[in-house]
N, C-alpha and C positions, 0 to 999 in steps of 0.2 A: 461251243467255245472256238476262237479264233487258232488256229496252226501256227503253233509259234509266239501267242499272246502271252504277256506281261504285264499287269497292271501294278501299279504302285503305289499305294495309296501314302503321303507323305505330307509331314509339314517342313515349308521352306520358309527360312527370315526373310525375301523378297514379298511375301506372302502373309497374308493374316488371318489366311483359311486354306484348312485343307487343301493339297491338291492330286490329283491323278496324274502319276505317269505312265507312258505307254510305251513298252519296247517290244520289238518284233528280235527274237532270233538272238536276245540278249543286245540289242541295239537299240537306242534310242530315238523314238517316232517323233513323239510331241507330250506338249501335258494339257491338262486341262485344267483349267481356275476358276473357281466359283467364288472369287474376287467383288462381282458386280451382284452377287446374289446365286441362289442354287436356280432360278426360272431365267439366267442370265449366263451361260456359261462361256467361256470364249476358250478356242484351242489356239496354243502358243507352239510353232514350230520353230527346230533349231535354229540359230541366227549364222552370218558367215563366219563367224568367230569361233565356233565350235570344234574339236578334233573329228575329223573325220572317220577314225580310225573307228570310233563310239556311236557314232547316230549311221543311222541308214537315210537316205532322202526320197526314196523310191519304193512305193507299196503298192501291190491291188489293193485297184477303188474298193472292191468289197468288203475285202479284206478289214480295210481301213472303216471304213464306215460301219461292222461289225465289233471292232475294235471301242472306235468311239460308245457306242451303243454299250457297251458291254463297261468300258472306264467308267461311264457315266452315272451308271446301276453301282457300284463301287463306292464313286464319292458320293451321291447324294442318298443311298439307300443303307450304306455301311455294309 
């Protein structure tokens, strides 16, 4: 597991399907929405509109790409 991972697994009304979120450190990364299908998934990062105070913008590439991998096993595997 990722140092500092967070997965969330959640339903949003923007949403008609599950989605995954990801926070590092108790901050918010990004989510992921299987919106287009589970063999479709697409990562949604914060917009500029967001509090700063709450997301992080800045992760090791590894990191992150373990993160995803691991979100991923979450929403589509339960």
């Amino acid at each position: 597991m990722c140092e500092g991972l967070r997965v969330q697994i959640c339903s949003d009304v923007d949403y008609d399907n599950l989605i995954a979120e990801i926070y590092y450190r108790g901050k918010y990364v990004a989510l992921i929405s299987q919106e287009n299908g589970p063999d479709k998934l697409v990562v949604e990062f914060p917009g500029p509109d967001m509090n700063e105070d709450v997301i992080i913008r800045e992760v090791d590439f590894d990191w992150l790409l373990n993160a995803l991998r691991e979100a991923k096993i979450k929403l589509i595997e339960g």
